[in-house]
VOVEX-132306 format. One line per 10 residues: their letters; for each residue y, z, x of C-alpha. Coordinates in nm, 3 decimals. Each point is the difference from the previous one (the first is absolute). Example, Ala and Ser with C-alpha at 12.3 -4.5 7.8 and 13.67 -1.06 7.14 Angstrom:
2
AS = -0.450,0.780,1.230 | 0.344,-0.066,0.137
end
This chain:
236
XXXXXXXXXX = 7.934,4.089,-1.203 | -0.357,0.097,-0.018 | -0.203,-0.050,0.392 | -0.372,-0.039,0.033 | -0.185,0.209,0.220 | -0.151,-0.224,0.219 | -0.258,0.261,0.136 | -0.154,0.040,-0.402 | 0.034,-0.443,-0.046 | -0.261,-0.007,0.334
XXXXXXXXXX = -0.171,0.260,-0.119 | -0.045,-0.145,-0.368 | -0.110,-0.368,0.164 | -0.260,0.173,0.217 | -0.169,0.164,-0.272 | 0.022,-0.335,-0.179 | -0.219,-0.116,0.253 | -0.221,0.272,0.077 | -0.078,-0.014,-0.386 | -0.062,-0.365,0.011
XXXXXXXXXX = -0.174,0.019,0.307 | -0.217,0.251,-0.135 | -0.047,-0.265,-0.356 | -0.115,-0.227,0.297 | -0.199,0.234,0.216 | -0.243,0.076,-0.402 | -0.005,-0.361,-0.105 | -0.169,-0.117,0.326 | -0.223,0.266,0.005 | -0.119,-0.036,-0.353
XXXXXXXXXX = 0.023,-0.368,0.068 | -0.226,0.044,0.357 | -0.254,0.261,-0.195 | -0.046,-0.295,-0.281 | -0.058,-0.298,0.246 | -0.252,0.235,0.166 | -0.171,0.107,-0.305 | -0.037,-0.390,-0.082 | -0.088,-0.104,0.396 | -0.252,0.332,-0.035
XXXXXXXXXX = -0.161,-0.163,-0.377 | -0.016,-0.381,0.143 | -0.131,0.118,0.380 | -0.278,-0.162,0.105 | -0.281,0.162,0.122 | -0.079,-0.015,0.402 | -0.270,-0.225,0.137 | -0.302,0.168,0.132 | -0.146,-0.272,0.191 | 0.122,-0.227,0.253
XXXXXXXXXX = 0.060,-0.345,-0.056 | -0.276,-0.228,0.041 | 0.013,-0.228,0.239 | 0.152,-0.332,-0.008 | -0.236,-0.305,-0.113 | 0.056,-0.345,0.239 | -0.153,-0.205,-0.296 | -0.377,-0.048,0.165 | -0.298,-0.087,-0.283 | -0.217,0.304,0.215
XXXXXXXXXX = 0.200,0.228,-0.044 | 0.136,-0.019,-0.353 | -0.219,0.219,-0.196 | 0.079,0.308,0.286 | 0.374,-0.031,-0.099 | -0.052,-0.075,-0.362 | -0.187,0.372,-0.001 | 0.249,0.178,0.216 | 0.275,-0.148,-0.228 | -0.155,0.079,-0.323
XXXXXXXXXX = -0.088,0.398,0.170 | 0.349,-0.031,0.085 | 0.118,-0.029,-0.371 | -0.237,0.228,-0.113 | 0.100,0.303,0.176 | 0.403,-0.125,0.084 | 0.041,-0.187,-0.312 | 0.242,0.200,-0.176 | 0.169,0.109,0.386 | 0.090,-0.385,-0.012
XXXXXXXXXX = 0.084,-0.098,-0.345 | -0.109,-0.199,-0.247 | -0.167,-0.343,0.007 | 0.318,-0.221,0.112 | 0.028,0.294,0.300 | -0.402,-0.040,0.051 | 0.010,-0.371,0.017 | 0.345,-0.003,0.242 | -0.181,0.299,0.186 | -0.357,-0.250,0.027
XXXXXXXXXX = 0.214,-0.293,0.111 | 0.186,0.230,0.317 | -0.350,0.052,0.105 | -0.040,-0.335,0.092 | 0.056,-0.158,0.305 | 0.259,-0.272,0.082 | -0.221,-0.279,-0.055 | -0.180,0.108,-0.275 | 0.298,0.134,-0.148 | 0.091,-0.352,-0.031
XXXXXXXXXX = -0.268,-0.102,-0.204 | 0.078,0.256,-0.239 | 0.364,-0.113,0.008 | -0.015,-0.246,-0.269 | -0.154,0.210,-0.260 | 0.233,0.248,0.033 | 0.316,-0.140,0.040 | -0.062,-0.246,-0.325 | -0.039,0.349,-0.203 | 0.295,0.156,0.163
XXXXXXXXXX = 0.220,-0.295,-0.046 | -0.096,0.052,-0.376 | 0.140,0.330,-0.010 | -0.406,0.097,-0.106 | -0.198,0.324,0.089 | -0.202,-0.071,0.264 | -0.413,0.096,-0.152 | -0.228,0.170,0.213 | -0.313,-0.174,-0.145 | 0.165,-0.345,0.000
XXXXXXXXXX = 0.098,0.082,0.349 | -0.362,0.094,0.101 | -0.123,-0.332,-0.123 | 0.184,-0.197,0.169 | -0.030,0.208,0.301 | -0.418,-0.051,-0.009 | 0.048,-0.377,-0.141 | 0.267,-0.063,0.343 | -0.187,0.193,0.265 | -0.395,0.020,-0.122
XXXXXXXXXX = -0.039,-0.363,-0.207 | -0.259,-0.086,0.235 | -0.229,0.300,-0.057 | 0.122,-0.044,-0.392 | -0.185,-0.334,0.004 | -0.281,0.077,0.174 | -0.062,0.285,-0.219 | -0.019,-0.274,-0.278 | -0.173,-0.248,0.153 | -0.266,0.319,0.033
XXXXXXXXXX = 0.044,0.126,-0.318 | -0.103,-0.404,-0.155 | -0.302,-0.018,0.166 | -0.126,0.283,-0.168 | 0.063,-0.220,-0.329 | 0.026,-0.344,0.105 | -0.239,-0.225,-0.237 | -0.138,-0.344,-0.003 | 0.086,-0.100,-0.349 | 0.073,-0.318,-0.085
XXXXXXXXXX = 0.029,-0.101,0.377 | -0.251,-0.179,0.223 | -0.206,0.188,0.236 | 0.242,-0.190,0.269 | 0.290,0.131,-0.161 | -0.146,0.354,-0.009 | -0.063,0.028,0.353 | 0.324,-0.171,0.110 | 0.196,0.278,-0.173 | -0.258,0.308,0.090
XXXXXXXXXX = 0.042,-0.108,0.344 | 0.387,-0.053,-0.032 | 0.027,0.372,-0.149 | -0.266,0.134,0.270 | 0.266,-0.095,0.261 | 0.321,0.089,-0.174 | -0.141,0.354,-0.018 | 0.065,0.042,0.367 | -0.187,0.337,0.132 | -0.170,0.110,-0.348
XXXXXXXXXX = -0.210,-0.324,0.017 | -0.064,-0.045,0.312 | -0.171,0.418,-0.025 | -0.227,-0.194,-0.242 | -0.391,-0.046,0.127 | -0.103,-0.324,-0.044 | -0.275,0.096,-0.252 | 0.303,0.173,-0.220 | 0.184,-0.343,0.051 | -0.319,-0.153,-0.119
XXXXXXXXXX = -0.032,0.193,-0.315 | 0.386,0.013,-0.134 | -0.075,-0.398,0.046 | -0.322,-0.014,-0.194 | 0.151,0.241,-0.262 | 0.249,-0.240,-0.095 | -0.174,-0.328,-0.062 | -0.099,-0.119,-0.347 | -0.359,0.115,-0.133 | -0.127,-0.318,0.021
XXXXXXXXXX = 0.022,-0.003,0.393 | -0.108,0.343,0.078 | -0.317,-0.082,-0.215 | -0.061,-0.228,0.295 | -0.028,0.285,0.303 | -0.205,0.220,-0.217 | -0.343,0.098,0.200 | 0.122,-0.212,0.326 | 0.122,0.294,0.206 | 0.296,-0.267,0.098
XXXXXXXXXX = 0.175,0.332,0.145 | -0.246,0.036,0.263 | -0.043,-0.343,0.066 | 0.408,-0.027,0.075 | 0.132,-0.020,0.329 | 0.290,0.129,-0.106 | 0.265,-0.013,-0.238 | 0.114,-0.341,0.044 | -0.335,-0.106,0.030 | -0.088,0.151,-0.354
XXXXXXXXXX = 0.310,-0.184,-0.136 | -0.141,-0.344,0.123 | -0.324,0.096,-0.162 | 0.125,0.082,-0.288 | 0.204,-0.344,-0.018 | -0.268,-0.211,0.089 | -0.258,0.148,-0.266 | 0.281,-0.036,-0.262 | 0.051,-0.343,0.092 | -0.362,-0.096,0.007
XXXXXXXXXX = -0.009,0.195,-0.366 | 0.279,-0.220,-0.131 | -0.150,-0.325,0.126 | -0.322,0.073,-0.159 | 0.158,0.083,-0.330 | 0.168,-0.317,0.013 | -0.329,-0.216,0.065 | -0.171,0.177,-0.310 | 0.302,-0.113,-0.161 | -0.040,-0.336,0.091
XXXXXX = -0.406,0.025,-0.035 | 0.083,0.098,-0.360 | 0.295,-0.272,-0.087 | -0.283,-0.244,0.110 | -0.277,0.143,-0.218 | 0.213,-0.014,-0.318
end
C-alpha cells in the first residue's frame, strides 16, 4: 500500500497557485499597460481657460456670451470634444430659465438618437435669444433698398415708415436729413423730377414733415395728370 506524503501534495497545490497567481499577476498588468496606452491615445487635452460665465437669456447681453462661447471653443475645443460635447457644453452654460428655452431644441434631437450640430445649435441660440435685434437689423438693412415701384407714393411711405420703426436703435441713430434722402432715393423718377431745384430739404421741418410734403405734391401731380386726361378725352 503506497501513502502520499502529505507535506509534497501542499507543497505541489501551492505552487499551483503561486504559478497561476503569477499567470494572473502578467495578464492584468499587460491588460492595465493596454487600457492606459488607449486612455493615454483618446485623452483629452486640459482646458486652459475658465468657463465663461453663465448667460440668463437677456437680448443685451447676448452678443458678450456668444463671443466668450465661441473664444471658449476656440482655444478648449478639442479639451471638450467634438460638436455634440460643444453644443451639450453651450447649453450647461445657460441658466435655468434660459436653459428652458433651449430645452425643446435639444431634447427633439436627442430623442432622435441625432448628433447634436454646433452651427444648427448657434442658430437657434441667436434666432431664441437675439430675434429682436435679428429683425431690426433687417428692417435696417431694407431701407437701404426699399423702392417705390409699382406702389403709390402712400404705399411707399407707409412701409418706409413701418421699416424706420422696426429697426429699433439703427433708425432711430438716423438724422432726419439721412431719413430724408433714403426716402427720396426710393421713389419712382417721375416724382423726384418734381423736388428738383426746390431745396424741399431745407424747407422740411423734419422728417415727417418732408413725408407729408412729399405726399401732398404727389397727390397734386396725380390729380393734374388726371385733368389733362380728361382735358384731352374732351378734345378728341
Amino acid at each position: 500500500m503506497i501513502f502520499l506524503d502529505d507535506s509534497s501534495t501542499a507543497s505541489s497545490e501551492m505552487d499551483d497557485i503561486r504559478s497561476q497567481l503569477n499567470e494572473m499577476t502578467t495578464e492584468m498588468a499587460f491588460l492595465r499597460q493596454s487600457f492606459e496606452h488607449q486612455q493615454h491615445q483618446h485623452q483629452l487635452p486640459l482646458s486652459k481657460i475658465p468657463h465663461i460665465d453663465k448667460y440668463d437669456g437677456r437680448a443685451a447681453t447676448y452678443y458678450q456670451f456668444e463671443t466668450n462661447l465661441l473664444a471658449k471653443m476656440d482655444v478648449d475645443g478639442d479639451a471638450i470634444g467634438g460638436q455634440h460635447e460643444w453644443v451639450i457644453y453651450a447649453f450647461n452654460r445657460l441658466t435655468a430659465e434660459a436653459a428652458e428655452k433651449m430645452s425643446p431644441w435639444i431634447r427633439e434631437r436627442l430623442d432622435r438618437d441625432e448628433e447634436l450640430d454646433w452651427n444648427e445649435f448657434l442658430r437657434e441660440l441667436c434666432w431664441t435669444f437675439n430675434r429682436e435685434r435679428i429683425l431690426q437689423k433687417a428692417a435696417y438693412e431694407r431701407l437701404q433698398t426699399i423702392r417705390q415701384d409699382h406702389r403709390s407714393v402712400r404705399e411707399y411711405i407707409w412701409e418706409f415708415n413701418e421699416a424706420l420703426r422696426d429697426s429699433g436703435d439703427e433708425g432711430q441713430k438716423l438724422s432726419e436729413t439721412m431719413k430724408m434722402h433714403l426716402l427720396e432715393r426710393g421713389l419712382n423718377e417721375d416724382i423726384r423730377k418734381m423736388f428738383r431745384g426746390t431745396d424741399c430739404f431745407a424747407k422740411a421741418e423734419g422728417f415727417d414733415d418732408y413725408c407729408g410734403t412729399v405726399y401732398l405734391t404727389a397727390l397734386t401731380n396725380a390729380k393734374a395728370k388726371a385733368s389733362r386726361h380728361m382735358k384731352e378725352k374732351r378734345s378728341l
